[in-house]
Backbone as JSON, one array per atom type, in Angstrom:
{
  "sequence": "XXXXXXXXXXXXXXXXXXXXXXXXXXXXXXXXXXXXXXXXXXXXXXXXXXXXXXXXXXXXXXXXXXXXXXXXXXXXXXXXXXXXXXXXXXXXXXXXXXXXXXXXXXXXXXXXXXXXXXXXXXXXXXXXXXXXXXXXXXXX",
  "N": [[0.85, -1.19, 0.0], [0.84, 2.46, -0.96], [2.14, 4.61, 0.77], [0.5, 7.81, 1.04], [0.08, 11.01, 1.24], [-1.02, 14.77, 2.64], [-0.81, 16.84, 0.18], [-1.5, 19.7, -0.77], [-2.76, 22.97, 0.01], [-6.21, 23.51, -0.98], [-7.97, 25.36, -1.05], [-9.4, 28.1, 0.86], [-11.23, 29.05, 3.09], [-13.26, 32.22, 3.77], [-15.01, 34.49, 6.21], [-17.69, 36.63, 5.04], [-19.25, 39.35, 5.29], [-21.28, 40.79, 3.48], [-21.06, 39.41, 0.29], [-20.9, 40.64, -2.63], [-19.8, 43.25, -1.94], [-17.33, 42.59, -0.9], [-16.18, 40.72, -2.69], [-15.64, 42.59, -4.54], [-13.96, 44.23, -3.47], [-11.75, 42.48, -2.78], [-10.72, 41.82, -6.04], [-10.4, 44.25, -6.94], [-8.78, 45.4, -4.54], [-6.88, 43.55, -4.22], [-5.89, 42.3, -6.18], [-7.67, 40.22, -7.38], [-9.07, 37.24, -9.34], [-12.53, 36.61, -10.14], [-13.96, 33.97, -10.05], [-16.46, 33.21, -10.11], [-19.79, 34.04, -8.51], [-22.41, 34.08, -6.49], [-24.82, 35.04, -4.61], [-24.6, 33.93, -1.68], [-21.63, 33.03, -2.07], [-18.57, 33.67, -2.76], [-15.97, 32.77, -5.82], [-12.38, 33.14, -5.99], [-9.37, 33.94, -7.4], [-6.31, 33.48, -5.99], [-3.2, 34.27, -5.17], [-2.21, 31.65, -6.15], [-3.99, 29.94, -5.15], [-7.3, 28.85, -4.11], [-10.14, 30.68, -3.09], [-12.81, 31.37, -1.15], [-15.11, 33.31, -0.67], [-17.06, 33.5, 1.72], [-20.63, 34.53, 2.64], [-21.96, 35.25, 5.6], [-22.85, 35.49, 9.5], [-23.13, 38.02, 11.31], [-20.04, 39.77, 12.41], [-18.64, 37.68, 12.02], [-15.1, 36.49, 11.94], [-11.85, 35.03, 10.55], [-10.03, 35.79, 12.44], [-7.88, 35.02, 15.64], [-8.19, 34.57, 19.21], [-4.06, 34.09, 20.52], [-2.58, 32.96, 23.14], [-1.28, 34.53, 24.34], [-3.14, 36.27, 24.84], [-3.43, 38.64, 21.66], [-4.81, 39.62, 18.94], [-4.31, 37.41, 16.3], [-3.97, 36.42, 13.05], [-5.03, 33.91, 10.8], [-3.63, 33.06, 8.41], [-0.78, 33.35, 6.24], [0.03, 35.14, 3.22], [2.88, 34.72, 1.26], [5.77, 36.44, -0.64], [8.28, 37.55, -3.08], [10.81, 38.53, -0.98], [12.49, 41.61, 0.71], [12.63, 43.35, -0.43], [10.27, 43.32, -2.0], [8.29, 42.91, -0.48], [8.01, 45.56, 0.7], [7.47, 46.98, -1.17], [5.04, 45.75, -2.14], [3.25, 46.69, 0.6], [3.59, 49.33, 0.64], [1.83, 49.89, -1.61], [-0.39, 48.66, -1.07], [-1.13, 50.85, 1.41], [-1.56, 52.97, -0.67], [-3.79, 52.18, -1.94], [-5.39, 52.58, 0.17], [-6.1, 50.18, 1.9], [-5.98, 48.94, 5.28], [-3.31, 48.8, 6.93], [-0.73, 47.16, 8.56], [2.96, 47.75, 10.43], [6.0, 47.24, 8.89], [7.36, 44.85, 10.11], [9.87, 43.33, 12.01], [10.59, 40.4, 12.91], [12.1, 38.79, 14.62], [12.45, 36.11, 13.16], [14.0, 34.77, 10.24], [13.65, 37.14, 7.51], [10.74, 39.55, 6.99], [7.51, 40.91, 7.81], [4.32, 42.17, 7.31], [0.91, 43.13, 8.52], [-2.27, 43.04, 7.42], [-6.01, 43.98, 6.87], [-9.21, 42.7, 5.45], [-12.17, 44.24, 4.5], [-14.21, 43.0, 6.2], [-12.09, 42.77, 8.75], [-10.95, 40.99, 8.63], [-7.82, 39.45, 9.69], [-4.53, 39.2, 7.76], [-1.69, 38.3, 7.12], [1.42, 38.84, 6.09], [4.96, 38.07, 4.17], [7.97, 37.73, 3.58], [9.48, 36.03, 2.76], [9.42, 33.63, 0.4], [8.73, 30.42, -0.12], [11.24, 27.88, -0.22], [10.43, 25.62, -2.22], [8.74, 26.51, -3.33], [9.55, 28.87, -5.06], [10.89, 26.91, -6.53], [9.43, 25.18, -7.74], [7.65, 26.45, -9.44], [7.76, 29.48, -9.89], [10.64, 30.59, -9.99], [13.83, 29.91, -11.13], [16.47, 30.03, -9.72]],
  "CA": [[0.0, 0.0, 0.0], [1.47, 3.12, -1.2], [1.91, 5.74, 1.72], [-0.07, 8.98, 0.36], [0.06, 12.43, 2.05], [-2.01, 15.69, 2.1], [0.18, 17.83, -0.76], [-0.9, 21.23, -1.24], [-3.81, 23.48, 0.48], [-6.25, 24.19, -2.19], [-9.52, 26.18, -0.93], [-9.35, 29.05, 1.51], [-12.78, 29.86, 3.14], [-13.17, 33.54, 4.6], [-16.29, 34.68, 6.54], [-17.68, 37.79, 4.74], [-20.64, 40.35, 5.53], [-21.64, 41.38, 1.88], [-20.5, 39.14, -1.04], [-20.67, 41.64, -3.63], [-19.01, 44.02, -1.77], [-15.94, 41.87, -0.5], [-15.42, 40.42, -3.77], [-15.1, 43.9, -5.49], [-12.54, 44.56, -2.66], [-10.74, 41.74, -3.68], [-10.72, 41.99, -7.1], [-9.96, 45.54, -6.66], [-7.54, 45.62, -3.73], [-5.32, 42.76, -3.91], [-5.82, 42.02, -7.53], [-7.75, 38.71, -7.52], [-9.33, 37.04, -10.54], [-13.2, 36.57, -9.72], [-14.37, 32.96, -11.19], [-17.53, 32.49, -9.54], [-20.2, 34.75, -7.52], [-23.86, 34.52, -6.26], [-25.71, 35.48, -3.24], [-23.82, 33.21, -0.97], [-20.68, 33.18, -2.02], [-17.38, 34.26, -4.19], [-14.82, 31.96, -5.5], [-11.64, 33.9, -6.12], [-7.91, 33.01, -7.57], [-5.5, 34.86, -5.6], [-1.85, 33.85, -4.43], [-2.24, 30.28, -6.52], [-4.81, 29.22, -4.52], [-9.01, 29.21, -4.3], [-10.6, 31.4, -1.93], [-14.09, 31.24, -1.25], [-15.83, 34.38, 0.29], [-19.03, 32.77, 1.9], [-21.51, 35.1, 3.62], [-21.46, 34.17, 7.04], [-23.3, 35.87, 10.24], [-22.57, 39.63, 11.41], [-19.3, 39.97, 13.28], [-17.45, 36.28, 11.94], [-14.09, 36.12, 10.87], [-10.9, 34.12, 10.54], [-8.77, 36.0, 13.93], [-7.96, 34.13, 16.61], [-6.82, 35.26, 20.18], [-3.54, 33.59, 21.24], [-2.23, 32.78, 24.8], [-1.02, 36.36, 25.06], [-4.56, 37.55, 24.7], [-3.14, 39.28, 21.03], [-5.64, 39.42, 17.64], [-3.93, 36.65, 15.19], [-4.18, 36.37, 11.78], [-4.7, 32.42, 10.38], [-2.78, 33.32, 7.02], [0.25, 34.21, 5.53], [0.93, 35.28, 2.51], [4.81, 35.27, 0.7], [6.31, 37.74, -1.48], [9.66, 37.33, -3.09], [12.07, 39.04, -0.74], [12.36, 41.99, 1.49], [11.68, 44.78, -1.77], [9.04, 43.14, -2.87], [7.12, 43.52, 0.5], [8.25, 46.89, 1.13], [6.57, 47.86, -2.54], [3.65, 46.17, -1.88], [3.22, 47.81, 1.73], [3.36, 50.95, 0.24], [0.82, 49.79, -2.77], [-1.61, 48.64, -0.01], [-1.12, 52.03, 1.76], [-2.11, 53.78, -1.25], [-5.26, 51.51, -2.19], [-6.08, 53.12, 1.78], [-5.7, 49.06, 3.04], [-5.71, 48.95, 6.15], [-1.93, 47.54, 7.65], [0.28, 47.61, 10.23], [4.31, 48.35, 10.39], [6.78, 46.36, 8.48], [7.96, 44.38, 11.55], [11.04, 41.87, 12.59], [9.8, 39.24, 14.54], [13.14, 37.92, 15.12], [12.97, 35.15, 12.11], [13.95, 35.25, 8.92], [12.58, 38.39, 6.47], [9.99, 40.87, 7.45], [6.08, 40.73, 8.06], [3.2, 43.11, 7.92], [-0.18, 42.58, 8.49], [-3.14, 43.68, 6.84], [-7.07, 43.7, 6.63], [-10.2, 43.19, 4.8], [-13.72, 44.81, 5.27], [-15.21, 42.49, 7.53], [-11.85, 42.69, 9.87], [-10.18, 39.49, 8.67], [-6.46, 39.69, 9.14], [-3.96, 38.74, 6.89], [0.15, 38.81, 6.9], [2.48, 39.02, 4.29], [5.73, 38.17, 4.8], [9.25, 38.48, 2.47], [10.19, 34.35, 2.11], [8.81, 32.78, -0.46], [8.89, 29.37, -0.02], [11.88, 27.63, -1.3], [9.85, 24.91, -2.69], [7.02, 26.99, -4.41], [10.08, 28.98, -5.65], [12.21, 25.84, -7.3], [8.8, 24.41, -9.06], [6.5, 27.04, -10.07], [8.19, 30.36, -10.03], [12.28, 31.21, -9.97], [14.96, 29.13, -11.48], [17.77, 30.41, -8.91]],
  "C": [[0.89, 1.25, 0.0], [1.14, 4.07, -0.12], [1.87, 7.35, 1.42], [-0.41, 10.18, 1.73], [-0.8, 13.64, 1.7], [-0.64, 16.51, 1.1], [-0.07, 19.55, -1.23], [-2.81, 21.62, -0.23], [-4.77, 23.77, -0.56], [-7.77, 25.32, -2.35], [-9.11, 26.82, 0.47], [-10.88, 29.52, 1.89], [-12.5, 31.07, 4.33], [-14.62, 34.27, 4.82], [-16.97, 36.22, 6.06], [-19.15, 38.41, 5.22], [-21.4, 40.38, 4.62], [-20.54, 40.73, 1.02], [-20.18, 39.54, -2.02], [-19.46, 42.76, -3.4], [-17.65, 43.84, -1.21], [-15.28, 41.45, -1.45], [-14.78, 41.25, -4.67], [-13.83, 44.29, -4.64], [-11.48, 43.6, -2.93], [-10.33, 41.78, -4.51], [-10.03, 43.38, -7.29], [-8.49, 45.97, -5.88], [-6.17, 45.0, -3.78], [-5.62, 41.9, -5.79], [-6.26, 40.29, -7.89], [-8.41, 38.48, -8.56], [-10.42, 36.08, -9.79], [-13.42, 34.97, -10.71], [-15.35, 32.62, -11.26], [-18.34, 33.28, -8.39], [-21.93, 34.64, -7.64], [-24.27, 34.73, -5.18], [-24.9, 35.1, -2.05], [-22.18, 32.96, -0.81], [-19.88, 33.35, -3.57], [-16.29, 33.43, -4.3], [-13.74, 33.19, -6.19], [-10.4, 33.01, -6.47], [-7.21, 33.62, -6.96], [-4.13, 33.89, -4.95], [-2.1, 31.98, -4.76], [-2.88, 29.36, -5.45], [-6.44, 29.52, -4.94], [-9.45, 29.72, -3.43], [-12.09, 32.08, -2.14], [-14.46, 32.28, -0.11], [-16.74, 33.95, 1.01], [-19.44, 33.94, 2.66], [-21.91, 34.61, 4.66], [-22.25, 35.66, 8.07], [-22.64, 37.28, 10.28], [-21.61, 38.59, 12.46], [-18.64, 38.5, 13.21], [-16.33, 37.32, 11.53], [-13.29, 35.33, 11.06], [-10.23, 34.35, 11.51], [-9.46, 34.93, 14.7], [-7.98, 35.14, 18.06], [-5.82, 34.19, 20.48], [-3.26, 33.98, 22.29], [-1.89, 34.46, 24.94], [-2.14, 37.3, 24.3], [-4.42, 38.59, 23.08], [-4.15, 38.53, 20.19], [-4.58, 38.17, 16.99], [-4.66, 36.66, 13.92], [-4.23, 34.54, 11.93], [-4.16, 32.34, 8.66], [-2.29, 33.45, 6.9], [0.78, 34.0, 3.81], [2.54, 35.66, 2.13], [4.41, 35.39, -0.41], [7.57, 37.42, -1.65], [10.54, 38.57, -2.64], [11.77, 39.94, 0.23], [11.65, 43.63, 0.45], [10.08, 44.5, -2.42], [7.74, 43.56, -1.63], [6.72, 44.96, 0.98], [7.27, 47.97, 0.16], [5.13, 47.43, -2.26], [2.83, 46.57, -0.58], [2.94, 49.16, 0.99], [2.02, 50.7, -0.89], [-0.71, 49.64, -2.12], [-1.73, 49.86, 0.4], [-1.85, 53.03, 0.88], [-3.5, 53.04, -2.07], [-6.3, 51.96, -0.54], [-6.6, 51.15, 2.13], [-5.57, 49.31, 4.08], [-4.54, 48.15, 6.47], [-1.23, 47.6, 8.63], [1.68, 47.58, 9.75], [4.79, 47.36, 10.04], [7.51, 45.96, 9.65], [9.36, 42.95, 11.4], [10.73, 41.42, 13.36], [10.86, 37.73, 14.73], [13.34, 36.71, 14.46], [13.38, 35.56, 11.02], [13.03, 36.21, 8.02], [11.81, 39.09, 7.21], [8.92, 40.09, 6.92], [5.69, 42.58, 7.68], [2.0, 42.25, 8.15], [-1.53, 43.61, 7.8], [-4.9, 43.32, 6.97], [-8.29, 43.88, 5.97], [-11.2, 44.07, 5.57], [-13.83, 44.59, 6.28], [-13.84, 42.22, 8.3], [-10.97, 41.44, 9.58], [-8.5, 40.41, 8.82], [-5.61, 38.63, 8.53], [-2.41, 38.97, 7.57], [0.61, 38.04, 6.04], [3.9, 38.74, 4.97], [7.12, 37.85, 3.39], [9.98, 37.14, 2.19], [9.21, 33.78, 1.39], [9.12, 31.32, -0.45], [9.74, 29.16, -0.95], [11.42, 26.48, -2.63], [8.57, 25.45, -3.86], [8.13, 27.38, -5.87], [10.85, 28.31, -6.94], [10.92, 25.24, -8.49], [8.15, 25.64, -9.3], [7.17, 28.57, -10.42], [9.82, 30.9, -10.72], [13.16, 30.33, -10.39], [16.06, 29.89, -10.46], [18.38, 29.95, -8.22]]
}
């Protein structure tokens, strides 16, 4: 019996307020490519994945709190490098994104964090996986 593993993530669900109006923020803000939208929900392509908006109760989203009582994000997007985050920081900034401070959090590369409408947070961060890098992207 061949020993088979999970291999890649491939659906993203995110709890939204207004479908219409989350997906245009998507589409709009972070440049996603809409494939699929009705009443209920939005499928979306964004960062080589699927990400499904669903309409979901007032006041959901994806934060957490951890042990030190702080908001969390359950995401991160990568960006190739430390310029590339820095540009799109500033690109968010001027789409009026909401984000927070390019931070060192004492590992490798730099973070921010960012959020939609309904409050979800997000972070970004400046390593691109070396693995995404070697098949799908960068010969280097």
């Amino acid at each position: 019996m061949k020993n088979e593993k999970l291999l890649r993530v491939g659906t993203t669900y995110i709890p939204v307020a207004n479908v219409e109006r989350s997906s245009d923020w998507y589409v709009n803000k972070l440049e996603a490519e809409l494939s699929y939208k009705d009443d209920d929900k939005a499928i979306l392509n964004l960062a080589n994945q699927s990400i499904f908006l669903v309409k979901a109760i007032a006041n959901q989203s994806t934060n957490f709190i951890d042990i030190n009582g702080e908001e969390h994000f359950s995401l991160t997007f990568e960006v190739n490098g430390v310029g590339a985050l820095e540009t799109i920081h500033k690109n968010f900034i001027d789409k009026e994104i909401k984000v927070g401070n390019i931070e060192d959090r004492g590992h490798s590369g730099r973070n921010f964090v960012f959020y939609d409408l309904d409050g979800n947070k997000f972070d970004v961060w400046s390593e691109l996986s070396p693995t995404f890098r070697e098949k799908y992207l960068f010969s280097q």
